[in-house]
GUBAMAR-155726 format. One record per residue (C-alpha): residue in one letter; x, y, z. Coordinates in steps of 0.2 Angstrom, whole numbers, plus 2048, in hexadecimal, padded with zeros to 3 digits. Layout:
residues N
<pt A <X Y Z>>
...
END
This chain:
residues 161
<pt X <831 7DB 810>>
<pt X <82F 7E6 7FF>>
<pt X <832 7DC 7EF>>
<pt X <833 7ED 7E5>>
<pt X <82D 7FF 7E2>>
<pt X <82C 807 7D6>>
<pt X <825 81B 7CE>>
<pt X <822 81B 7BC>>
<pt X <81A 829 7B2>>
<pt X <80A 824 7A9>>
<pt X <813 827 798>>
<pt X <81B 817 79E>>
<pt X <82D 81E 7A4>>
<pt X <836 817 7B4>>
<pt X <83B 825 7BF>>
<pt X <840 81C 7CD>>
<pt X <83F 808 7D4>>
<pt X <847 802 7E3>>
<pt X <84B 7ED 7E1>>
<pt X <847 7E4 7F2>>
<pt X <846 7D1 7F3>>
<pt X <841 7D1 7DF>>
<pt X <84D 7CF 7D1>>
<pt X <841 7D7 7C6>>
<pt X <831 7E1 7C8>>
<pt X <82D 7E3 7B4>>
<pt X <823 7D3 7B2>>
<pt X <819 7D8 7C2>>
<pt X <816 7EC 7BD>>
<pt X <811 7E8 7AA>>
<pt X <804 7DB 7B1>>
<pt X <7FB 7E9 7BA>>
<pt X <7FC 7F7 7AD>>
<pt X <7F4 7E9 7A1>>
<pt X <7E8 7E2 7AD>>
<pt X <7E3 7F3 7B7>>
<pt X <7EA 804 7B0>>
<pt X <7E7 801 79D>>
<pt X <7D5 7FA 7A1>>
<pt X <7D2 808 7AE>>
<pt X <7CC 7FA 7BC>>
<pt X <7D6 807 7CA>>
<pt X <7C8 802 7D6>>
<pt X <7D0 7FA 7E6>>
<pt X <7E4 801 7E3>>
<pt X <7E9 7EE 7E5>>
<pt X <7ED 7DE 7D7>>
<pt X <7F5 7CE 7DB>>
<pt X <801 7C6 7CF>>
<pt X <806 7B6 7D0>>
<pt X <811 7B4 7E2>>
<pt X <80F 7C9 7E2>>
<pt X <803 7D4 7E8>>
<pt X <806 7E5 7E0>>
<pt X <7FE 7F4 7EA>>
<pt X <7FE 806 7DF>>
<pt X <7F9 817 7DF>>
<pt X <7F4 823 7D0>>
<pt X <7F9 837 7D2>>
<pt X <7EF 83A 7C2>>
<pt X <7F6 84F 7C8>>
<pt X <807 84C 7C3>>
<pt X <802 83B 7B8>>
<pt X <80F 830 7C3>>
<pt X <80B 81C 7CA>>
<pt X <813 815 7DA>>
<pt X <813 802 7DB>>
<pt X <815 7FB 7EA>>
<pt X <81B 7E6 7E7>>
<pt X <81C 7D8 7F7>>
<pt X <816 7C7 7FA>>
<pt X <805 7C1 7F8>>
<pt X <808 7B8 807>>
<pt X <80E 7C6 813>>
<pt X <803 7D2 81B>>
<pt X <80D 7E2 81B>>
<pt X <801 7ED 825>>
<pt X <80B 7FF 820>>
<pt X <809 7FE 80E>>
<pt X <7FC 808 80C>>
<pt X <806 815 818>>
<pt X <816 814 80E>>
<pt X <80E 817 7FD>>
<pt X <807 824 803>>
<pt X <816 82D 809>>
<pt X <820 829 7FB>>
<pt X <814 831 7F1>>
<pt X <812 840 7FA>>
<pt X <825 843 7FF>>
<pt X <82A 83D 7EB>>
<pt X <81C 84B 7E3>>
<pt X <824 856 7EF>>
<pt X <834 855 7ED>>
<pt X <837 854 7DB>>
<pt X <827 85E 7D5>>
<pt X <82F 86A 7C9>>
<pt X <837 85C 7BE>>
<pt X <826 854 7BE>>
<pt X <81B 862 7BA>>
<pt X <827 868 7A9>>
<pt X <81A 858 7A2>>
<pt X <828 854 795>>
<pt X <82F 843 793>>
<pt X <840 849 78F>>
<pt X <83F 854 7A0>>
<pt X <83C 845 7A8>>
<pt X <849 83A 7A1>>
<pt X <858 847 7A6>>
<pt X <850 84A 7B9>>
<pt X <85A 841 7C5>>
<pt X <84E 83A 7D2>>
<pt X <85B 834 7DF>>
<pt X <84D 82D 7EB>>
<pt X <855 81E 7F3>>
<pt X <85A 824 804>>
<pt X <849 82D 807>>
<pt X <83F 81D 801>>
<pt X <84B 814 80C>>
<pt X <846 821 81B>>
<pt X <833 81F 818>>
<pt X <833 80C 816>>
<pt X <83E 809 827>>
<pt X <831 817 830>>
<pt X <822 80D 829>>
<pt X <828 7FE 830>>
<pt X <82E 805 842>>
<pt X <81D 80A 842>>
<pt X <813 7FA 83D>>
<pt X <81F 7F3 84B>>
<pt X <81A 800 859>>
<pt X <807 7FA 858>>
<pt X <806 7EC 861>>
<pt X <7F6 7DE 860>>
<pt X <7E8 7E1 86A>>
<pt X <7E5 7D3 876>>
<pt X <7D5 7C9 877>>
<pt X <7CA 7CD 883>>
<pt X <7C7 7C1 894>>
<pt X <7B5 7BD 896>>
<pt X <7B6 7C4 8A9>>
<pt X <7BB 7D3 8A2>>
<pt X <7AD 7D3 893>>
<pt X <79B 7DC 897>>
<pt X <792 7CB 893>>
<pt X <79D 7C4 8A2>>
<pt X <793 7D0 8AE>>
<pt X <783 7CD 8A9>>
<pt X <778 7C1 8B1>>
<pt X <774 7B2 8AA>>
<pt X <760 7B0 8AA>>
<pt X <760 7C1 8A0>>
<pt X <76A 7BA 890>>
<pt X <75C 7AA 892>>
<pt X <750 7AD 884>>
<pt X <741 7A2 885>>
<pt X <735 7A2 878>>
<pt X <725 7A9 878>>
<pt X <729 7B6 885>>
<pt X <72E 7C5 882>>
<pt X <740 7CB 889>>
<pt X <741 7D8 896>>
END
């Protein structure tokens, strides 16, 4: 379960943030752009605040950020795949309004992205779903299991076969 996400120019302007189980993603975001983006440590595209780790991506093209907010505790295995396709589907969609590089532009556009975010985050999570665990092993089923005995007996001084 998503706490937040949220895309924001690097000049610092909101574009669009969808509010999950979080009452606020401010405290959260403006940790990461003092710890990671203002320093320039971009090197593994995760930080963990407090209860939160925050998962981004930088489109240095377009000059955009998409932060990805959930529970340190939870291992949410389609993060990586939903940032992605928000980023792509996001650039794609509303490319001319990003590309007129003005702030102004960018504070009139209308990015009306909540059902297609709502889309890609319910497809990410079918899919986690569909993969199912791979089972262990049994040992009869193993390569060790049909080997004999004596040849995994090392003794020392000889040399192995």
């Amino acid at each position: 379960m998503l706490d937040f996400f949220t895309i924001f120019s690097k000049g610092g302007l909101v574009l669009w943030c969808f509010q999950g189980v979080s009452d606020s993603c401010t405290g959260p975001v403006n940790a990461l752009i003092r710890s990671v983006l203002l320093q320039e440590r971009g090197g593994n595209n995760s930080f963990t605040h407090e209860a939160l780790t925050l998962k981004y991506k930088l489109d240095n093209q377009f000059e955009l950020v998409f932060v990805v907010g959930f529970q340190k505790i939870l291992t949410l295995t389609y993060v990586d795949k939903l940032i992605d396709d928000v980023h792509r589907l996001f650039r794609d969609k509303y490319r001319t309004e990003i590309q007129q590089q003005s702030a102004l532009s960018l504070l009139n556009g209308t990015f009306d992205f909540q059902n297609d975010f709502l889309r890609l985050l319910r497809e990410a999570e079918e899919s986690s779903k569909i993969r199912a665990p791979t089972t262990m092993k049994k040992f009869e089923d193993s390569e060790k299991a049909k080997k004999p005995v004596r040849s995994m007996i090392e003794t020392r001084g000889k040399r192995p076969r």
